[in-house]
Residue, then its C-alpha position, 0 to 999 in steps of 0.5 A: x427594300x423592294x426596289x433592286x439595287x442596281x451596281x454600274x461601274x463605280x456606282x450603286x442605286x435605285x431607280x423607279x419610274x419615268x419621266x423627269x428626273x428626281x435624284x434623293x440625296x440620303x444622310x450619313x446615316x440614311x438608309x436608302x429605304x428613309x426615302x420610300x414613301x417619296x419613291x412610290x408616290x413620285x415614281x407614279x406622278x411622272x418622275x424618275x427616282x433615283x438614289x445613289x448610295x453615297x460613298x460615305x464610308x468607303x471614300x478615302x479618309x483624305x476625300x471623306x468630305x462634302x466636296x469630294x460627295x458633290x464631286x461624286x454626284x456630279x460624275x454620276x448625273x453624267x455616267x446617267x446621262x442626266x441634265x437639268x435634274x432635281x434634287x432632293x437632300x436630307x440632312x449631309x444630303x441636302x448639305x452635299x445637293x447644295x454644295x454641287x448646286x454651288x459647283x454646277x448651278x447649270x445641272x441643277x433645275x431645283x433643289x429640294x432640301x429638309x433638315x439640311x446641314x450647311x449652316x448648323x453642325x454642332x448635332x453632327x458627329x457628337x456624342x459617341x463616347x458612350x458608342x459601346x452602349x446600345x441603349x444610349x445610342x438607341x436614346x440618341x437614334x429616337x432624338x432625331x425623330x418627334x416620334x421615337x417609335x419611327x426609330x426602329x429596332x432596325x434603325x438603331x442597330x443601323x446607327x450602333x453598328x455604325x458608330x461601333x465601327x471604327x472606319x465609320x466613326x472616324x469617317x463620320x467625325x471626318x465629315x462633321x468636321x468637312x460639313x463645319x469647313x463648308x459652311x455655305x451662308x456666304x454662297x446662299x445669297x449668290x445661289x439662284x436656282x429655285x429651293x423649297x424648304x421642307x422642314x420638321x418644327x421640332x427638328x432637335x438636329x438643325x433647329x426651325x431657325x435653320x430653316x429661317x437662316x436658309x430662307x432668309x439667304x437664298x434669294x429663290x427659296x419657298x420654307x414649308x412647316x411640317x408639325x410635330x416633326x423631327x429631322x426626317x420630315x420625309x420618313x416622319x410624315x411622308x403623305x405631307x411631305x409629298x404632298x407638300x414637294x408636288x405642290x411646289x413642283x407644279x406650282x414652278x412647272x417641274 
């Protein structure tokens, strides 16, 4: 990845450009690169970009859950100084951005989530018994995506490797069960902060009822579509999903 990764304390992320803050919430198998298009396009339009790399796997098992992922943002925004910020989370990443906006509504001044956990987890941490095969974890990689070529060879070793390491594969199915534990459709509705929704219309990870029951229960929410689209809605169409988030953005004067 172009973009250097800086290594502070118990931290390591991104950061580019200046002006507001926009921190990107990666998923549990999101390379901090899925989010490129969104960091060249927002970093030149008056935003700083910033994306922590998670502790997914390097957590105790013990605090391998959502929670724990808010927990740790939470004390990341204070080592940067940061308050009233805007986040951006994909998949575990949105779950985690809306569990911390549950936590500390105070710090978040919006939230923006796509393919979100928090509602539906039956795709997450399943479907690993057959790990030892490349082609079907290739097979299972392509899935998230409308277009499989987006999975690419990198991606897919990313994914096999991952699932073939058994502290990862324990900590994944620790966080599927953590992401069932924390269902949130009973906080949506006392959530207030402003959301938009950005959502892929083929998604086969969180379905477009996802988005549906999402917008449904948060009472300040704004749904976008994104067609022919899979789960990575940022990664898939990153000029339409840019276009879409700024609209929003200066529509509510972020």
């Amino acid at each position: 990845m172009a973009h250097l990764l800086k290594k502070e304390k118990d931290f390591r992320y991104i950061e580019v450009g200046e002006g507001t803050p926009i921190i990107v919430l990666h998923g549990l198998m999101g390379g901090l690169s899925n989010f490129d298009g969104v960091t060249k396009y927002f970093s030149s339009k008056g935003y700083k970009v910033i994306i922590p790399e998670l502790p997914i796997y390097s957590m105790s098992l013990l605090k391998t859950n959502v929670k724990s992922f808010a927990n740790y943002l939470k004390d990341f925004i204070e080592y940067k100084g940061l308050d009233n910020v805007i986040l951006l989370g994909n998949s575990l990443g949105g779950h985690i951005g809306l569990y911390h906006t549950k936590l500390y509504p105070k710090k978040v001044k919006a939230l923006i989530i796509t393919g979100s956990s928090g509602l539906y987890e039956s795709a997450m941490g399943g479907g690993y018994t057959k790990r030892s095969d490349y082609e079907v974890m290739k097979k299972k990689a392509q899935e998230v995506f409308y277009d499989p070529a987006v999975a690419t060879k990198e991606i897919v070793d990313e994914v096999y490797d991952t699932v073939n390491d058994r502290n990862k594969l324990i900590k994944t199915l620790a966080i599927a069960k953590s992401a069932i534990r924390h269902n949130m459709a009973k906080d949506l509705p006392k959530m207030n902060t402003p959301i938009c929704i950005i959502w892929g219309k083929n998604d086969n990870v969180t379905p477009p009822e996802v988005a549906e029951e999402f917008h449904e229960l948060l009472p300040d929410s704004e749904l976008h579509w994104i067609d022919k689209c899979g789960h990575a809605a940022m990664m898939e169409h990153p000029e339409e999903f840019n276009t879409i988030l700024m609209g929003w953005l200066e529509k509510r004067g972020f």
